[in-house]
C-alpha positions as a printed NumPy array, in Angstrom:
array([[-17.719,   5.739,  -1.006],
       [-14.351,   4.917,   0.554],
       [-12.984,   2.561,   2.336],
       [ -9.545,   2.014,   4.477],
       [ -7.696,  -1.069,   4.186],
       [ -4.422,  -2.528,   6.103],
       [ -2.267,  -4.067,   3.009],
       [  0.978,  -5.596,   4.496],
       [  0.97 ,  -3.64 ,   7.675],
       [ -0.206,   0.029,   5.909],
       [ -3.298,   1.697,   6.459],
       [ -4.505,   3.732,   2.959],
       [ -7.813,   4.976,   2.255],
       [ -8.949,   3.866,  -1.394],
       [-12.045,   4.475,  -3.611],
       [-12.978,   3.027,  -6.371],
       [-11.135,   3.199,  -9.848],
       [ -8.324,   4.99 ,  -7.752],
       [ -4.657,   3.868,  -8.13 ],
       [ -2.542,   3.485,  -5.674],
       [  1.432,   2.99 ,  -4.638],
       [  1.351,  -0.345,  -1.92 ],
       [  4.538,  -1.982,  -0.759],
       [  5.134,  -4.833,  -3.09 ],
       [  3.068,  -7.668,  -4.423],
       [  3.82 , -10.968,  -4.992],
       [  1.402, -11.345,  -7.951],
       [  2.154, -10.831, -11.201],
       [  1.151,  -7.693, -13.689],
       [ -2.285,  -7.742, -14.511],
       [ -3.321,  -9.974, -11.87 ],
       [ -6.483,  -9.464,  -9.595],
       [ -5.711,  -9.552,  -6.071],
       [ -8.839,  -8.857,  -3.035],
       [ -7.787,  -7.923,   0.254],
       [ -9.809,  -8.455,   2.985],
       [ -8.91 ,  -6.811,   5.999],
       [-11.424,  -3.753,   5.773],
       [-11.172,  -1.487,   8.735],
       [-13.508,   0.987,   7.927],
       [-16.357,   1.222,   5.572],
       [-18.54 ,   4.018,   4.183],
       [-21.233,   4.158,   1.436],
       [-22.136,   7.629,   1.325],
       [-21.085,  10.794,   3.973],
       [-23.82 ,  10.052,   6.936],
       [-23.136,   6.205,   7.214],
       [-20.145,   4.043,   8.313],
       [-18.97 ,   0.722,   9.824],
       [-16.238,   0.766,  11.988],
       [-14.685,  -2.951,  11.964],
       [-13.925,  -4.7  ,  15.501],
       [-10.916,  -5.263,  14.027],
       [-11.86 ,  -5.959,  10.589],
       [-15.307,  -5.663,   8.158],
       [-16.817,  -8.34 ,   5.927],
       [-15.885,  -6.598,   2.971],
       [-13.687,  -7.129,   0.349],
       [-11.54 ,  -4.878,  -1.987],
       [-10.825,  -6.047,  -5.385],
       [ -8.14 ,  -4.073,  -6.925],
       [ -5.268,  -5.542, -10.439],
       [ -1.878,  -5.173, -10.248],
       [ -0.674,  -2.875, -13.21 ],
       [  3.119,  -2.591, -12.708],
       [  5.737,  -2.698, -10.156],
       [  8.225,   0.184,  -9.547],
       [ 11.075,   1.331,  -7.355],
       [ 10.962,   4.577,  -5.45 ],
       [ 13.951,   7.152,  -5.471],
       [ 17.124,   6.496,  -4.348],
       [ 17.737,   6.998,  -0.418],
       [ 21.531,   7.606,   0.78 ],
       [ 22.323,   6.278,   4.025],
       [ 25.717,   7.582,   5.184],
       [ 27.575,   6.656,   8.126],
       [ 31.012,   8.387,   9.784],
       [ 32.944,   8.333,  12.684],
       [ 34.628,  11.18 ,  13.258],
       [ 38.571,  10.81 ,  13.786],
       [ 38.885,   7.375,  12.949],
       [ 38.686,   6.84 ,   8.793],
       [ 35.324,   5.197,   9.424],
       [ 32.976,   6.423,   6.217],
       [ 29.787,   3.878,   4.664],
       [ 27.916,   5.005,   1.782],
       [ 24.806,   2.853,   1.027],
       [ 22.115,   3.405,  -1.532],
       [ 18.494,   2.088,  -0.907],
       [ 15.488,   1.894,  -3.506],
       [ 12.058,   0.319,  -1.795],
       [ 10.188,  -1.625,  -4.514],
       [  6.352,  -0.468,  -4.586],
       [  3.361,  -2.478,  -6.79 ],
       [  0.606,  -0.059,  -9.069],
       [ -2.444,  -0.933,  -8.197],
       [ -6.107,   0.195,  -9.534],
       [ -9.594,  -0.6  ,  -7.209],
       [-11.947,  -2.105,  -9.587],
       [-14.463,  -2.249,  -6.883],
       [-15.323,  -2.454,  -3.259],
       [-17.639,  -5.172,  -2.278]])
């Protein structure tokens, strides 16, 4: 049984007791948090739903921490004219483990 669910504006296939890295929640650690925008829905390999654009189902997952991913550089230079930017970026991601999908 899987499912795939849109979770501020990304797609990611889940099944249950899975965790999974999803851009970052509001809700504090330990929390329970559903989301309900089910796109696609399977019980077993021969049977699906497709949702027009969402299913009535609902994933229940708990936040278990929040992270930051590695560092990105972002350097900029124009050639010729002294022109050199060196930026770091870390995106913040939340830990999050299905309980189940209803």
């Amino acid at each position: 049984m899987f499912a795939i669910v849109d979770i501020k504006g990304n797609q990611f296939k889940i099944k249950e007791n899975q965790k999974v890295y999803v851009p970052k929640l509001q809700e504090e650690i330990g929390k329970k948090v559903s989301f309900d925008k089910v796109l696609f829905y399977t019980a077993d390999e021969k049977t699906f739903e497709v949702g027009s654009p969402v299913l009535n189902h609902i994933v229940e997952a708990t936040v278990l921490e929040h992270v930051k991913d590695e560092k990105v550089i972002v350097f900029k230079k124009k050639r010729r004219k002294g022109y050199k930017v060196r930026k770091g970026h870390r995106q913040q991601y939340s830990l999050i483990s299905v309980d189940k999908i209803n």
